[in-house]
C-alpha positions in Angstrom: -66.3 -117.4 -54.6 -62.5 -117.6 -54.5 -61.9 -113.7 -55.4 -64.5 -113.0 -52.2 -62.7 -115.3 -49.5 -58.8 -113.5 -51.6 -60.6 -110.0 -51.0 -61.9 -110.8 -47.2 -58.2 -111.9 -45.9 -56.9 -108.6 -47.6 -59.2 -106.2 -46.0 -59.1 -108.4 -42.5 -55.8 -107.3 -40.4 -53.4 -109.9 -39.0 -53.3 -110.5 -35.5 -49.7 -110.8 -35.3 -48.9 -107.6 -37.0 -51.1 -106.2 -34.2 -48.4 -107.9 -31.7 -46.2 -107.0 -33.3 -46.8 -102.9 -33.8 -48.1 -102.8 -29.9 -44.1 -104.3 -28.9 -42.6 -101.8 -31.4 -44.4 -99.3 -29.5 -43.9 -100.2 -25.7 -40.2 -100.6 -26.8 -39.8 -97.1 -28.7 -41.9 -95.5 -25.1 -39.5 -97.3 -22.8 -36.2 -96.3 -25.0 -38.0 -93.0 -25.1 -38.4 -93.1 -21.5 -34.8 -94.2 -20.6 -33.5 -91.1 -23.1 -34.9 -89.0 -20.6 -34.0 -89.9 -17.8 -30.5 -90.5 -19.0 -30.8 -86.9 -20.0 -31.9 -85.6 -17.0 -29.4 -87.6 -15.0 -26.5 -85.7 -17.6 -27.9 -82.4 -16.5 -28.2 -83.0 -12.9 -24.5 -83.9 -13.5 -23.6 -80.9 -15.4 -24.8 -78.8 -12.4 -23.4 -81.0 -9.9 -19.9 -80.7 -11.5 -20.6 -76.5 -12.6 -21.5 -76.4 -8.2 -18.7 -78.3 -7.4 -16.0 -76.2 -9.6 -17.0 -73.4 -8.4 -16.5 -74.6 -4.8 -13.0 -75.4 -6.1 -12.3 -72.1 -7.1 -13.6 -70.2 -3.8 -11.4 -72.9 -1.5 -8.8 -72.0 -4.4 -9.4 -68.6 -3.6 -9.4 -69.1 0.4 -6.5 -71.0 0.4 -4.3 -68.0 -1.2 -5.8 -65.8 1.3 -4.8 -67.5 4.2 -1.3 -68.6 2.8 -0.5 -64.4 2.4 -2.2 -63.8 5.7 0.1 -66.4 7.2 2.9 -65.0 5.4 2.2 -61.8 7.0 1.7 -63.0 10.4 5.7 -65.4 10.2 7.1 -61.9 8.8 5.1 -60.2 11.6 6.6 -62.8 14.8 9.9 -63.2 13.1 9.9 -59.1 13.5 8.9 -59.2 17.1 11.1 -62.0 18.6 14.2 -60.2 16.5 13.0 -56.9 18.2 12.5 -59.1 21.7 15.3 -59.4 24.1 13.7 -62.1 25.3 14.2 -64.2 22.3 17.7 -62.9 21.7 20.6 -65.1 22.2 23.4 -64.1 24.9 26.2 -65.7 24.1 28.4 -66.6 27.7 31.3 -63.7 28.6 34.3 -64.9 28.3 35.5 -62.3 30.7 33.1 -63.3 33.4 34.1 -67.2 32.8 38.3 -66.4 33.3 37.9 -64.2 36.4 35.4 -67.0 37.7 37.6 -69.6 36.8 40.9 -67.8 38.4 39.2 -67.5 41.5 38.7 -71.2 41.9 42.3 -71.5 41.3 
């Protein structure tokens, strides 16, 4: 009677191993779980950095643009107000000063 009640607890499973297996497995899903989404939140970051360099590079680009453009456009007003008598500089006649000043005299 021994060998049957030695044979019975062998075949029968173990509650706690149960337990045990089901918590091995609801922890390997959720670390299975956050893997993904911490992979999902790299590659939403890869994209938003690949979007966001190449935003750099076209306000990169822009930016030389308008630096020649405003180049041109200093060369272009610095060539206009030396061509402008307006913007020339008269410099006071001495003659005009003496023969003003001797008539006060």
């Amino acid at each position: 009677m021994s060998a049957d009640f030695i044979n019975c607890n062998s075949n029968s499973v173990d509650p706690s191993k149960d337990v045990s297996e089901k918590t091995d497995n609801e922890v390997l899903e959720a670390d299975l779980e956050e893997k993904q989404r911490l992979i999902n939140q790299i590659l939403e970051l890869q994209h938003t950095l690949e979007d966001l360099s190449t935003r750099v590079d076209a306000v990169k680009e822009e930016n030389l643009k308008l630096r020649s453009e405003n180049q041109i456009l200093g060369q272009y007003i610095e060539n206009m107000m030396a061509n402008s008598s307006v913007f020339q500089s008269t410099s006071p006649r001495v003659d005009g000063n003496r023969s003003h000043a001797s008539r006060r005299s």
